[in-house]
C-alpha positions in Angstrom: 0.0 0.0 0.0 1.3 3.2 -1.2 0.4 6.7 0.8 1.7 8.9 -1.9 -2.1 9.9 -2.9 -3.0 10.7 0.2 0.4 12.7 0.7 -0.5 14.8 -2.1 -4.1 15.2 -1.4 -3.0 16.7 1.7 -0.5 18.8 0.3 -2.7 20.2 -2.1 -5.2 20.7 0.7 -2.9 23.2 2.8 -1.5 24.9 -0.6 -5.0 25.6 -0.9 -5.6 26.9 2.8 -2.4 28.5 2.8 -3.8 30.9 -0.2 -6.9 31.3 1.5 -5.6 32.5 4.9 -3.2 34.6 2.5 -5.6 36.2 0.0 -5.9 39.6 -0.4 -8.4 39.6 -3.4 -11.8 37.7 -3.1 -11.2 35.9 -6.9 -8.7 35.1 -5.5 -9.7 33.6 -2.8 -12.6 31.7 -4.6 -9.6 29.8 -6.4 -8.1 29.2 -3.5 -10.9 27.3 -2.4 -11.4 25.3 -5.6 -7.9 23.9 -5.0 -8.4 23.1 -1.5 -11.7 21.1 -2.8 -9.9 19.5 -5.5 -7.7 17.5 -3.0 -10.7 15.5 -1.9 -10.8 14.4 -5.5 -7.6 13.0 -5.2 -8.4 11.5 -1.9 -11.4 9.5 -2.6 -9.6 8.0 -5.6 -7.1 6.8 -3.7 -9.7 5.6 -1.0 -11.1 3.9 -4.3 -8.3 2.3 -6.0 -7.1 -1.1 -5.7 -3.8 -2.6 -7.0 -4.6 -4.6 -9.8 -7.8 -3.8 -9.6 -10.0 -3.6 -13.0 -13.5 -1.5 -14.0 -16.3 -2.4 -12.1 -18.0 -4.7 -14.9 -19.2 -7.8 -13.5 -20.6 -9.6 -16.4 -18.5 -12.4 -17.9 -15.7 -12.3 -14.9 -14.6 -14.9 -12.8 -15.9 -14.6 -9.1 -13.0 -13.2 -7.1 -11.6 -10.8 -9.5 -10.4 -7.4 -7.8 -12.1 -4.2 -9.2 -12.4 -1.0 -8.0 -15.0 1.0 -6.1 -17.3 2.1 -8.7 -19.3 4.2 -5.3 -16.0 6.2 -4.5 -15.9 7.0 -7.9 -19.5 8.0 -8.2 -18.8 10.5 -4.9 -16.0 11.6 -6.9 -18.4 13.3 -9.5 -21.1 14.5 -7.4 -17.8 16.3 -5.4 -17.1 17.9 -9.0 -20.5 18.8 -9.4 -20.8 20.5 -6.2 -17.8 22.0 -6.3 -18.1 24.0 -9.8 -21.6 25.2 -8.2 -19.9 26.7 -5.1 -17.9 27.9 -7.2 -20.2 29.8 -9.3 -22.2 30.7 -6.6 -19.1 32.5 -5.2 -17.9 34.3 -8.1 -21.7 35.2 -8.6 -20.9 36.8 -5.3 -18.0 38.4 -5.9 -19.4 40.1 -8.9 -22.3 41.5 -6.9 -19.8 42.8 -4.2 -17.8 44.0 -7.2 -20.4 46.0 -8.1 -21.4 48.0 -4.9 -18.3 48.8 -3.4 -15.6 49.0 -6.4 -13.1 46.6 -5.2 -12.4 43.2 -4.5 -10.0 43.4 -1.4 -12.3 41.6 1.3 -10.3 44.0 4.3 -12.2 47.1 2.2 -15.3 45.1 2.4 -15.6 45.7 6.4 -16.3 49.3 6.0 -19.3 48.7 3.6 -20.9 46.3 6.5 -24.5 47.4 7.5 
């Protein structure tokens, strides 16, 4: 068993924090947060994968025969699809605040609150 996916999912999880606690511009930001979602991508395909493994087609194999987890994978594309709608749900955002205040710093932002 190899831990280099889930090395790398974690790295690109605290790249992605570390550019969210260091963000000075909300697109930024928003970006910031896509990559920190993408690492679970990465992690439930590794939670997923099996050495040797094959697709998940049962008809005509021999009992026995290793596959992979066709569920983790499913997971795996709902996370996509949820994450492209926060996503545009965000920027949607950031365009709004874009609009009534003029900038996109979110320390400038403060003063606007109401």
């Amino acid at each position: 068993m190899t831990y280099l996916p889930y090395v790398v999912a974690v790295w690109i999880f605290l790249v992605g924090l570390y550019g969210i606690t260091t963000s000075r511009n909300l697109i930024h930001l928003v970006v910031c947060l896509s990559v920190t979602q993408s690492s679970t991508y990465v992690f439930l395909l590794a939670v997923g994968y099996r050495s040797g493994g094959t697709a998940p087609i049962y008809k005509d194999v021999d009992e026995g025969t290793k596959s992979v987890d066709s569920v983790v994978h499913a997971l795996t594309l709902t996370d996509i699809v949820v994450a492209v709608t926060v996503t545009a749900l965000l920027l949607a955002i950031v365009v709004q605040a874009h609009k009534h205040t003029d900038t996109l710093d979110p320390d400038e932002l403060r003063r606007f609150r109401g």
